[in-house]
Z-matrix of the N, CA and C atoms (Angstrom, degrees):
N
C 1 1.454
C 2 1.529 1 109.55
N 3 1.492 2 117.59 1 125.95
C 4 1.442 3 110.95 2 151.65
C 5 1.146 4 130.90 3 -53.71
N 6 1.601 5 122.82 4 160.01
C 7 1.347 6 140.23 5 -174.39
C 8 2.121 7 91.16 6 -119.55
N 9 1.715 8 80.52 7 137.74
C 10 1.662 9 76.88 8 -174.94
C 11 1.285 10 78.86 9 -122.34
N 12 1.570 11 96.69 10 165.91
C 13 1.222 12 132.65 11 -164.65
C 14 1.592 13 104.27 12 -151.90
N 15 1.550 14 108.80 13 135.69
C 16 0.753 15 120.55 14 -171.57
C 17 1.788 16 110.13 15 -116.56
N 18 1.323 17 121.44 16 127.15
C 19 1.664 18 109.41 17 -168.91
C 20 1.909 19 92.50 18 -99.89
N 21 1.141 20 99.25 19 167.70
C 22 1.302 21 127.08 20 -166.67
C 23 1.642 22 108.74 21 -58.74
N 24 1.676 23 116.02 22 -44.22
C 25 1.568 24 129.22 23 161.03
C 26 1.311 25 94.07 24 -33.29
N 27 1.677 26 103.41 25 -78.71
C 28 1.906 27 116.68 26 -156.09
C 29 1.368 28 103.95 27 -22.03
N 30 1.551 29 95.96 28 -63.96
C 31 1.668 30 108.53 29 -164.04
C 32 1.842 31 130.70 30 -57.88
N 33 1.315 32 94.18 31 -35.50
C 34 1.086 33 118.92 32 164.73
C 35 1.706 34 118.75 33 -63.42
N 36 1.810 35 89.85 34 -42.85
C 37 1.799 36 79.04 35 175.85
C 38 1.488 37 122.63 36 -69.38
N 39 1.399 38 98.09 37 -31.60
C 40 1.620 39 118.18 38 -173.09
C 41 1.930 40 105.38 39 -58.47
N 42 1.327 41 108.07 40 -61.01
C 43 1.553 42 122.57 41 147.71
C 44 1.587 43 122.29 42 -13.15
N 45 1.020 44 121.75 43 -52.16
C 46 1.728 45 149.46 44 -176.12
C 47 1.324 46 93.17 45 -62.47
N 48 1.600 47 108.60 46 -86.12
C 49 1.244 48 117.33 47 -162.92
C 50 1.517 49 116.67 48 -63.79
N 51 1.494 50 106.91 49 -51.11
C 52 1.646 51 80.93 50 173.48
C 53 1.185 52 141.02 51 -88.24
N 54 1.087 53 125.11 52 17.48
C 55 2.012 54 155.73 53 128.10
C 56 1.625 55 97.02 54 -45.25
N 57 1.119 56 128.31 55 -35.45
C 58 1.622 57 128.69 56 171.53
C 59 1.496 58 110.07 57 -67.62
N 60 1.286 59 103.54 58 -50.24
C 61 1.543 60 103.11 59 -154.26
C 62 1.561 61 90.24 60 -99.69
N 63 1.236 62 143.21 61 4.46
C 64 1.253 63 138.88 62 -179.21
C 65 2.263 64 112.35 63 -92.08
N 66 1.487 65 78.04 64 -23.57
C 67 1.948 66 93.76 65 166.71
C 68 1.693 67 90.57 66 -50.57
N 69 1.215 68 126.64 67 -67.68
C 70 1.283 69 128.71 68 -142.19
C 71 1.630 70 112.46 69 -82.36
N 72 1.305 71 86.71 70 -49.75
C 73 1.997 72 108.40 71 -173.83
C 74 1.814 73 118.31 72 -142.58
N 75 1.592 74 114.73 73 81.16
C 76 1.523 75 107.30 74 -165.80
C 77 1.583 76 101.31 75 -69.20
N 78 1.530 77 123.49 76 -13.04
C 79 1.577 78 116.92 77 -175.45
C 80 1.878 79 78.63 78 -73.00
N 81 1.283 80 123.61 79 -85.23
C 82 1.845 81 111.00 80 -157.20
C 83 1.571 82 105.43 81 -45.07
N 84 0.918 83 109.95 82 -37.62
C 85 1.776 84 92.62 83 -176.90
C 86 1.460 85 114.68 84 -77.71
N 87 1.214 86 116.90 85 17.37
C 88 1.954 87 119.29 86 152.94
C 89 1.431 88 84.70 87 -100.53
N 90 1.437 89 122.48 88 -65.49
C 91 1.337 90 98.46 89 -159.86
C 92 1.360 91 121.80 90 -51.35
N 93 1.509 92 127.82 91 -29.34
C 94 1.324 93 117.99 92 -171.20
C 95 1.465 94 101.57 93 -82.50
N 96 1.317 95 135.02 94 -44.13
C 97 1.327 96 125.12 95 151.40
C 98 1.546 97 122.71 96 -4.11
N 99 1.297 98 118.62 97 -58.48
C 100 1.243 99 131.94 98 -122.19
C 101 1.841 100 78.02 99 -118.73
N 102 0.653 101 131.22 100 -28.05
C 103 1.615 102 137.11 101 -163.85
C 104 1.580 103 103.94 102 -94.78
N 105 1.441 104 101.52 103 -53.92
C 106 1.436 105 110.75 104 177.75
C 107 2.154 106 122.87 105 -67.89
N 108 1.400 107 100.89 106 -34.17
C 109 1.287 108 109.64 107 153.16
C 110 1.471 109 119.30 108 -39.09
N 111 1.492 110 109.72 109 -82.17
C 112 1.453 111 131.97 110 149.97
C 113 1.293 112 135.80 111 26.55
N 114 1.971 113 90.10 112 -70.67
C 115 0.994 114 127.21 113 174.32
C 116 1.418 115 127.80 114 -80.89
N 117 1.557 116 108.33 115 -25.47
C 118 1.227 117 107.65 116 166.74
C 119 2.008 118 111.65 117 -97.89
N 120 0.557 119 107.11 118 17.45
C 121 1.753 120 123.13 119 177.27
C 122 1.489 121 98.85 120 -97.82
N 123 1.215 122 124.88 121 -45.54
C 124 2.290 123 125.14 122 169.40
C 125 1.545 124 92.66 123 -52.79
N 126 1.818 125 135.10 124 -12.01
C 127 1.471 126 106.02 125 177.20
C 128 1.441 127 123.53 126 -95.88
N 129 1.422 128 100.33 127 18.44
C 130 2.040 129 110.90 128 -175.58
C 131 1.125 130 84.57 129 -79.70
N 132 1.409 131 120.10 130 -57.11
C 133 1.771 132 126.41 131 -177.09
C 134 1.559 133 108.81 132 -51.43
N 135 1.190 134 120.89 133 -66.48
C 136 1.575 135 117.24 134 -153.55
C 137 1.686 136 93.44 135 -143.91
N 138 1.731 137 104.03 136 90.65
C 139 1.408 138 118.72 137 -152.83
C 140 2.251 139 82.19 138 -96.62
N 141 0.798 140 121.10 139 1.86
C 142 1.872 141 109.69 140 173.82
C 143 1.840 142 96.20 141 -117.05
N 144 1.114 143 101.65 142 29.61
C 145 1.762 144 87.36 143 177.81
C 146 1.495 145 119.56 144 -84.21
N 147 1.100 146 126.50 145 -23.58
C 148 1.542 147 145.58 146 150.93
C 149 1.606 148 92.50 147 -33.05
N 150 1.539 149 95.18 148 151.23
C 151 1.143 150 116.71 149 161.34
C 152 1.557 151 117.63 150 -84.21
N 153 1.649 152 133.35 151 -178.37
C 154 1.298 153 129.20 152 -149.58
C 155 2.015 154 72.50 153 -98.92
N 156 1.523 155 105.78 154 168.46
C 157 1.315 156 78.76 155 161.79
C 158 1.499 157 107.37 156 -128.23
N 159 1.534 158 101.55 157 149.59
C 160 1.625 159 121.38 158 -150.37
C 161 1.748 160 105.37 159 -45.13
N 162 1.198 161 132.40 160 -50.82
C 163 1.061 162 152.09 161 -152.43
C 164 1.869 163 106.65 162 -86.37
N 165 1.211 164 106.34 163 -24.08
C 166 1.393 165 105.67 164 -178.01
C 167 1.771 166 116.97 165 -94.99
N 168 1.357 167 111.48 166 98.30
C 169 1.340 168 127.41 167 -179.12
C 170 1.713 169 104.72 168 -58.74
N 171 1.163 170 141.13 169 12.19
C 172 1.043 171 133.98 170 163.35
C 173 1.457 172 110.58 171 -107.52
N 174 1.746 173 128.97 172 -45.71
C 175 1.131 174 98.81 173 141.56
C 176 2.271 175 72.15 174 113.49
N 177 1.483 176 102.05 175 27.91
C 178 1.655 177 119.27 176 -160.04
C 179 1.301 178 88.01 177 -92.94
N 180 1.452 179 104.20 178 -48.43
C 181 1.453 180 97.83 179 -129.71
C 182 1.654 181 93.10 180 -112.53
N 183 1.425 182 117.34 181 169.44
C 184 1.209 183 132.07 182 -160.44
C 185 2.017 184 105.05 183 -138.28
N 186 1.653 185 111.71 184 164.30
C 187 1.268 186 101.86 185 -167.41
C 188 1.564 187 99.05 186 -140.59
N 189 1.122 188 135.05 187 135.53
C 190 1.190 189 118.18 188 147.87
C 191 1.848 190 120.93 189 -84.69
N 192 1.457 191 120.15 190 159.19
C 193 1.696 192 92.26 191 174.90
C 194 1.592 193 79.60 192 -118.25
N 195 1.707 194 106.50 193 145.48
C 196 1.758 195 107.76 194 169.13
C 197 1.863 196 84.91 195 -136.59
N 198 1.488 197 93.55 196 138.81
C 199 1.408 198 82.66 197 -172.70
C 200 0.974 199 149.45 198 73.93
N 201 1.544 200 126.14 199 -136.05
C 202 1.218 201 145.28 200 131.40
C 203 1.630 202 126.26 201 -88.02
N 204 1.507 203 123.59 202 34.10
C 205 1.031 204 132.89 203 -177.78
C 206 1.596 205 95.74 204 -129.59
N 207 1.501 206 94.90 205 159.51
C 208 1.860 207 125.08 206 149.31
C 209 1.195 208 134.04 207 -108.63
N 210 1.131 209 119.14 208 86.75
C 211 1.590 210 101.04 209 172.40
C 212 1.018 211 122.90 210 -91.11
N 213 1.046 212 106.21 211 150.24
C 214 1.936 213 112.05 212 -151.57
C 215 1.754 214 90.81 213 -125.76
N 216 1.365 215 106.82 214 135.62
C 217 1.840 216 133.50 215 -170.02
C 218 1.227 217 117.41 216 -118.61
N 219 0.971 218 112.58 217 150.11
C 220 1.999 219 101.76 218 142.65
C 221 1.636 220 99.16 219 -141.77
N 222 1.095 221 93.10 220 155.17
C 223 1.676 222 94.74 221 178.35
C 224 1.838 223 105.98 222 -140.37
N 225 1.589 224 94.22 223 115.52
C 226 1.452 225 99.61 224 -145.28
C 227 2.193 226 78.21 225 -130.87
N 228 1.316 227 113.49 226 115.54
C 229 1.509 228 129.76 227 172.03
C 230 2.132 229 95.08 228 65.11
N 231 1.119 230 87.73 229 -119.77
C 232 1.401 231 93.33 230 174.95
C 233 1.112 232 146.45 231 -110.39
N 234 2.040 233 94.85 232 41.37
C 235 1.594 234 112.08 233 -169.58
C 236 1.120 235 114.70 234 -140.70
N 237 1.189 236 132.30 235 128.46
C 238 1.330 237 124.03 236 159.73
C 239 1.516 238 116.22 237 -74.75
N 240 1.123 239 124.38 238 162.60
C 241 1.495 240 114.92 239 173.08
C 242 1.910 241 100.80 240 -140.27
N 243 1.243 242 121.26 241 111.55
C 244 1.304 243 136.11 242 -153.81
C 245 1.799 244 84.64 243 -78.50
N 246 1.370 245 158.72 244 138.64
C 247 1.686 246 158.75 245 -109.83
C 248 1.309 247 77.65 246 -169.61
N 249 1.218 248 123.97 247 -93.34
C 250 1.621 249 137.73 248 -125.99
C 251 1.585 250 104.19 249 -159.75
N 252 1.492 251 118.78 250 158.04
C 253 0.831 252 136.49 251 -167.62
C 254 1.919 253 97.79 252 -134.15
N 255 1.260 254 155.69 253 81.87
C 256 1.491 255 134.30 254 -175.50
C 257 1.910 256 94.46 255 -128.72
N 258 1.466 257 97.18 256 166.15
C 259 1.225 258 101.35 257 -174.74
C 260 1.248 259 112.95 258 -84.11
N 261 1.681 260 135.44 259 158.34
C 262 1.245 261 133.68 260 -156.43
C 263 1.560 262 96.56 261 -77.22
N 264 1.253 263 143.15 262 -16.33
C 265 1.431 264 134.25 263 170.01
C 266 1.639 265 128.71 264 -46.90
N 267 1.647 266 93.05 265 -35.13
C 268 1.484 267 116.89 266 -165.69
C 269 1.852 268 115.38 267 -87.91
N 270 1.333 269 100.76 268 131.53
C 271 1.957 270 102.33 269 -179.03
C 272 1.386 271 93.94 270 -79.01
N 273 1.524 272 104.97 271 146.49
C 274 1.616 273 99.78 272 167.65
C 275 1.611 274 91.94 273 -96.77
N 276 1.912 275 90.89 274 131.94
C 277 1.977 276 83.77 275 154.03
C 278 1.607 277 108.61 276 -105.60
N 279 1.096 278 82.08 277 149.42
C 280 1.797 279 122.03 278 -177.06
C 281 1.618 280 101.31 279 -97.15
């Protein structure tokens, strides 16, 4: 099983958004919290399940899609390392 890790961006992005969505609805913004966590916890189990992600010419990095989000991974020996959190609208530059 992987060990995830979460970097300081991730958290912060995760932070952002549901401080966004909590203006509107603070019950969905636990739940999406709470779902999206979740979701990244299925990568201890099956840490390449992400797709490659499109934009990265090395071909490193990995994505989950939840939503309207990306979370962006790498899973390097026996770690994932949780990158970024951005919405599926946005290119990552590299």
């Amino acid at each position: 099983m992987a060990r995830i890790v979460w970097s300081r961006v991730a958290r912060d992005d995760l932070k952002a958004i549901v401080s966004y969505i909590r203006t509107d609805s603070p019950a969905y913004a636990k739940s999406f919290a709470l779902r999206l966590r979740s979701r990244v916890i299925q990568l201890e189990g099956f840490p390449d399940s992400g797709r490659l992600v499109p934009e990265d010419p090395t071909h490193t990095y990995r994505e989950l899609i939840f939503g309207n989000y990306r979370i962006v991974y790498r899973h390097d020996g026996g770690t994932v390392t949780v990158l970024t959190i951005i919405h599926g609208a946005r290119i990552l530059q590299w």
